[in-house]
N, C-alpha and C positions, 0 to 999 in steps of 0.2 A: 535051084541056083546057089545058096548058101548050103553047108553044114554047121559050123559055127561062125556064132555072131561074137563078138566081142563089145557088151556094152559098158563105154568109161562114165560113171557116175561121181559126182562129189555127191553135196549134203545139202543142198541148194534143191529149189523149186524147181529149176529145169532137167534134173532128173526125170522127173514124172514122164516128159516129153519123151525123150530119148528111151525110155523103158519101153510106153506103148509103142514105139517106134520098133523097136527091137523084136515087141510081142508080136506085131503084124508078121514083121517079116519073116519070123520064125514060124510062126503057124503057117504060113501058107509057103512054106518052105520044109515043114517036118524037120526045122534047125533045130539045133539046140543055140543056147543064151549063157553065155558066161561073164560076168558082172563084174567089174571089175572098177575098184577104187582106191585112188591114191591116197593112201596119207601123206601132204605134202610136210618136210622139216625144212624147217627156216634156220641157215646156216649165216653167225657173225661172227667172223674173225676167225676163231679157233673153235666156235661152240656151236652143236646144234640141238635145237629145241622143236619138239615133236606138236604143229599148229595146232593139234587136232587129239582129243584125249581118243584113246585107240577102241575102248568101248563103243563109242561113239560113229567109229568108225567103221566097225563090227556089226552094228546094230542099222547103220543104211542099207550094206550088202542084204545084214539074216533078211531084213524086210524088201528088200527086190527082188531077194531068190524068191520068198514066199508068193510075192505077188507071181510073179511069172508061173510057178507052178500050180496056184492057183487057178490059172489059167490054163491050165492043161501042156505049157510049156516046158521040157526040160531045161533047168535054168543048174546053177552053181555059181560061186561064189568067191571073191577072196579080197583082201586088204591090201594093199603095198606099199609099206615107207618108199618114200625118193625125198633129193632135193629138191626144193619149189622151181628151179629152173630147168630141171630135168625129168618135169612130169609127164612130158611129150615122149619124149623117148621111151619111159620106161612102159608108156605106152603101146608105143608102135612094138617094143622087144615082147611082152606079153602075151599080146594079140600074135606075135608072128609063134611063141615057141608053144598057144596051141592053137597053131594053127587056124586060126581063126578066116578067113572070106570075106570077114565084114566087121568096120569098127565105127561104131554108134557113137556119135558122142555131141553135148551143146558144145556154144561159145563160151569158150573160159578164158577170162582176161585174167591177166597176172595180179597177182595181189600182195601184202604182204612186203619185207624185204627187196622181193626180186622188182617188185614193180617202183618202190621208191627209188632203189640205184638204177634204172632206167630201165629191167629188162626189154628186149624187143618182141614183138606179137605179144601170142597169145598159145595158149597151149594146144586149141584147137590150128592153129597155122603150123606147131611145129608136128603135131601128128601128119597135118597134109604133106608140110613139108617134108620127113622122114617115111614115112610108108609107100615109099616108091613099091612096094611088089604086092599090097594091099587096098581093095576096097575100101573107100572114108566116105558116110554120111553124115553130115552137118545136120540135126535139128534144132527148130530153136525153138 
């Protein structure tokens, strides 16, 4: 049913969830798992500051891919700056340009900047909301 999964991870515990989520679905679909995590930048005024020290960042994926493959899954990897309001998107753009079938991911409430000037939802709402041509599984 799937060939690629696209699973969005931060640096939070419910990761974990959404990994083995991803791992079922790939095993028993002969998927491949491509991992994928925002580094969100928190953007005032004219300046943006990176939330998230980038090793850090690096070091959630190298350990997702590992696990997955571990698991006898083909998995891969990568980081991606955005702005903290535009983590949905760059979401759904990711998952669509490779092609991905299916995009894993928790609840991610806004935090940060975007959540104190009021942004709306949650990052998980605007993937649903924007993947109109994409499979979205919600785990929590």
């Amino acid at each position: 049913m799937f060939r690629t999964i696209l699973a969005a991870i931060d640096s939070t515990d419910r990761s974990a969830a959404v990994l083995h989520t991803a791992e079922n679905l790939a095993r028993a679909d002969h998927a491949e798992v491509r991992v994928l995590h925002v580094d969100p930048d928190e953007v005032a005024f004219d300046t943006s500051a990176d939330a998230e020290d980038d090793a850090e960042a690096r070091a959630v994926v190298h350990t997702a891919v590992q696990l997955l493959d571990a698991a006898g899954v083909p998995a891969s990897g990568e980081v991606i700056h955005a702005v903290e309001g535009d983590i949905g998107r760059t979401i759904v753009q990711t998952a669509t340009a490779a092609g991905a079938d299916l995009v894993v991911l928790g609840p991610h409430h806004r935090r940060g900047l975007d959540a104190w000037l009021g942004g709306s939802g949650s990052v998980s709402d605007d993937v649903v909301r924007l993947a109109t041509r994409l499979n979205v599984l919600l785990v929590r």
